[in-house]
C-alpha positions as CSV (number, residue, x, y, z in Angstrom):
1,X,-9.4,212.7,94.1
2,X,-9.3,215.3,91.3
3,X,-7.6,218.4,92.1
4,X,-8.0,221.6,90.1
5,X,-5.9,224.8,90.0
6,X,-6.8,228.3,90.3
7,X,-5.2,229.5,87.2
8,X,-7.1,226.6,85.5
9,X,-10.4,227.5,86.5
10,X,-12.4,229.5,83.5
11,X,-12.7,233.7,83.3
12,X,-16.4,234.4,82.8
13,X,-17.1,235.2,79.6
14,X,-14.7,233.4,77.9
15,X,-17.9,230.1,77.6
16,X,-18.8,230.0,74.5
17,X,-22.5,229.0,76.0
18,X,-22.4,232.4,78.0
19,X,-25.8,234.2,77.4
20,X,-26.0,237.6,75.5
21,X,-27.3,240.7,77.5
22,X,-30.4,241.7,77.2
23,X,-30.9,245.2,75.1
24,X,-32.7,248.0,77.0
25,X,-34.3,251.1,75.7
26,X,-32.8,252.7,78.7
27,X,-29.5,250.9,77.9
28,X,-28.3,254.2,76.0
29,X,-28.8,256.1,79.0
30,X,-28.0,254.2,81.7
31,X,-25.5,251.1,80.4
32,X,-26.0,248.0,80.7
33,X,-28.0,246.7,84.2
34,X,-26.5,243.0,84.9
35,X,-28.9,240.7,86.9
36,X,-25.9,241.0,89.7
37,X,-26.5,244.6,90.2
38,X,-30.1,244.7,89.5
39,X,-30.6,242.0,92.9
40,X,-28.0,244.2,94.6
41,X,-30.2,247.1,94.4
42,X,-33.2,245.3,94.9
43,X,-31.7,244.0,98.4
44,X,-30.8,247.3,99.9
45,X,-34.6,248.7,98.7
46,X,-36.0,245.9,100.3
47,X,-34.0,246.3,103.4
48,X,-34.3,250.3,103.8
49,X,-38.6,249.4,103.2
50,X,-38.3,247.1,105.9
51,X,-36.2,249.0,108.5
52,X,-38.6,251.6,107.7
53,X,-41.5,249.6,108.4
54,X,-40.6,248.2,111.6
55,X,-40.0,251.9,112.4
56,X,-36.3,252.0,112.9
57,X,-35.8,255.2,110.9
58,X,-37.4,258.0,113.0
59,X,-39.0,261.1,110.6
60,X,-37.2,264.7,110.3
61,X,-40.1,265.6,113.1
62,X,-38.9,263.2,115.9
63,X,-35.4,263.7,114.9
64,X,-35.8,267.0,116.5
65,X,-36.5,267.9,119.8
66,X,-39.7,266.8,120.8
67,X,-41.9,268.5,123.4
68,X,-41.9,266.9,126.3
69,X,-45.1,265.4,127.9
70,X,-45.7,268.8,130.4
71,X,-47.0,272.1,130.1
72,X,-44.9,274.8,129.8
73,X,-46.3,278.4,130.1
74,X,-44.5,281.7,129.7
75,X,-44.4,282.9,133.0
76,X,-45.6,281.7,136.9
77,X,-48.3,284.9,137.5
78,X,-46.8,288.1,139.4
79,X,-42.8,288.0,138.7
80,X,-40.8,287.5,142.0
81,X,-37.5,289.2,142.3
82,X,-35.4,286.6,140.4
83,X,-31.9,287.3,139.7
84,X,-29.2,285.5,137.6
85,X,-28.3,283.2,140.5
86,X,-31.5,282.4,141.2
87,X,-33.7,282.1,138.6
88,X,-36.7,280.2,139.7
89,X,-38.2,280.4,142.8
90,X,-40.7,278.6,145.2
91,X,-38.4,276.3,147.5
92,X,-35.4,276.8,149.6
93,X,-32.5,277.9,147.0
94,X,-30.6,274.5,148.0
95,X,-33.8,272.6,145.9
96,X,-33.4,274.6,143.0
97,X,-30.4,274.2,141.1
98,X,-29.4,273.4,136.9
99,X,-27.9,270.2,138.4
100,X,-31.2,268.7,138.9
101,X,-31.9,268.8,135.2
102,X,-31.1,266.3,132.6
103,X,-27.6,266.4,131.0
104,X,-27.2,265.7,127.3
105,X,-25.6,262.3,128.3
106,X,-28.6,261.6,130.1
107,X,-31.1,262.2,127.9
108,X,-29.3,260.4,125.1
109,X,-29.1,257.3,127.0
110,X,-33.1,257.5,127.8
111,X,-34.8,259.8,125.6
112,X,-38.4,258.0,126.4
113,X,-38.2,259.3,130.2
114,X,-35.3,262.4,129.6
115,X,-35.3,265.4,127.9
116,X,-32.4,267.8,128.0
117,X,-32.7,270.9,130.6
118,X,-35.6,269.2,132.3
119,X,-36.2,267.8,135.6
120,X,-34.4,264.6,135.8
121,X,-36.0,261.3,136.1
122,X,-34.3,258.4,137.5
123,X,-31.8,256.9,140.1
124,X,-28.3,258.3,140.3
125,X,-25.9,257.9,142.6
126,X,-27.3,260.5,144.8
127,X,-30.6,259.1,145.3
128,X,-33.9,258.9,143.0
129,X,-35.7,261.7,141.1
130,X,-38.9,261.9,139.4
131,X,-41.3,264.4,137.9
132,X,-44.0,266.3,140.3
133,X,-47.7,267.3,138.9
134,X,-47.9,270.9,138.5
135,X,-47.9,272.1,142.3
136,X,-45.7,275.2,142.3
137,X,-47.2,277.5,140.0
138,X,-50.6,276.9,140.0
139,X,-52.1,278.7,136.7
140,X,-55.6,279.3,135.5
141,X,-57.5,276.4,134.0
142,X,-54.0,273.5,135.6
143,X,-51.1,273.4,137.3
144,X,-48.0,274.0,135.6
145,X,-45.2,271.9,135.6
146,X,-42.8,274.0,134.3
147,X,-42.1,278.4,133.5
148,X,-39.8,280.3,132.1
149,X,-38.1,283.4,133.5
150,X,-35.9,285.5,131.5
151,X,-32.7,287.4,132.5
152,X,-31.3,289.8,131.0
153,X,-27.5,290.3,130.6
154,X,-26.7,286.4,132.7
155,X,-24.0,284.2,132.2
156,X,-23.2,285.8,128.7
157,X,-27.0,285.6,127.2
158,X,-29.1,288.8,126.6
159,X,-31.2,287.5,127.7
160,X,-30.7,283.8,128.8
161,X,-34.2,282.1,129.3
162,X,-34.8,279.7,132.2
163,X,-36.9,276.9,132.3
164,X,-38.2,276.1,135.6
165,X,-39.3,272.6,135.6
166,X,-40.7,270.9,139.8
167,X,-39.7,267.3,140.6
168,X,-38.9,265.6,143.4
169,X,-35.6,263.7,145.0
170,X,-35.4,260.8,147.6
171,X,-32.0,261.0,148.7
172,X,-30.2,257.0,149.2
173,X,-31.1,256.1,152.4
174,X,-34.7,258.7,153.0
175,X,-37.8,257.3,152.9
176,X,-39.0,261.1,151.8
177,X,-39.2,262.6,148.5
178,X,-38.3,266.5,148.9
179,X,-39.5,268.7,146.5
180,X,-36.9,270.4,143.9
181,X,-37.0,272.7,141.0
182,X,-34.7,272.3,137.5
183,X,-33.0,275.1,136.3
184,X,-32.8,274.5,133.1
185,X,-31.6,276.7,130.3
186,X,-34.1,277.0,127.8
187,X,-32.6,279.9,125.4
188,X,-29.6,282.1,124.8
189,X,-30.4,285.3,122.9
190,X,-33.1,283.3,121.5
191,X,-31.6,280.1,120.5
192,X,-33.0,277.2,122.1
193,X,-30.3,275.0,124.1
194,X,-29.8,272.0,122.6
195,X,-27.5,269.1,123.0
């Protein structure tokens, strides 16, 4: 068996059968385009048109926060006397609490069923949570299923603007959902909360 060194292999370009380059009109301009660079380029056009197709690259409009899939409205009807602490009202003050809203973790890890500062939907270690139909602020023409209130001079916002989004919780080990209320923030001196 025939062996062959490295250092006696041949440098490209030094074969004297070695094809000229082809002359451009955009040569000038650009230098010259080898077929090496031209499939290169090729390869990652066809591959961002395909990702793009199959719809891995979501547009500058989804990118963004997305409405969710409930109503919102500006306010619930006659204003109760809500305060700082307690924002939102329609159910014992123990049901109605920012903790029942989605985190940013959450929603990252399931933004088909999660948005951020909205009633959470899933299981945690707690027990299970899901949305409710617009029961507890009934508005003219469909329920709501969420309002905001807005408070002014709270927790460092003037004003801070709740979101107050019903849902429901089966605690592990109930049988029965009880009804609960997200307190979500929605906007501080009107900048929407984001993650």
């Amino acid at each position: 068996m025939q062996h062959i060194r490295f250092s006696e292999l041949p440098i490209a370009g030094e074969s004297a059968g070695q094809r000229s380059e082809l002359v451009s009109p955009f040569g000038d301009l650009y230098g010259p385009v080898r077929r090496r660079s031209f499939l290169q380029g090729a390869l990652a056009l066809g591959t961002v048109a395909g990702f793009a197709a199959m719809g891995l690259f979501r547009n500058v409009r989804e990118a963004r926060a997305s409405n969710p899939p409930w109503t919102s409205f500006a306010n619930c009807g006659a204003s109760p006397n809500t305060t700082c602490a307690e924002p939102c009202y329609g159910f014992d003050p123990a049901y109605m609490a920012n903790f029942l809203c989605s985190t940013c973790a959450e929603a990252q890890a399931s933004p088909s069923t999660r948005v951020y500062q909205w009633h959470f939907q899933g299981v945690r270690a707690d027990g299970e949570y899901r949305d409710l139909e617009g029961t507890i602020c009934p508005g003219p023409g469909a329920n709501r299923d969420a309002w905001h209130w807005s408070e002014s001079n709270c927790e460092g916002c003037s004003p801070l603007k709740w979101r107050c989004h019903d849902g429901q919780k089966k605690p592990n080990g109930s049988a029965t959902w009880t009804s609960t209320i997200c307190q979500g923030y929605a906007e501080c001196d009107g900048v929407p909360y984001t993650c």
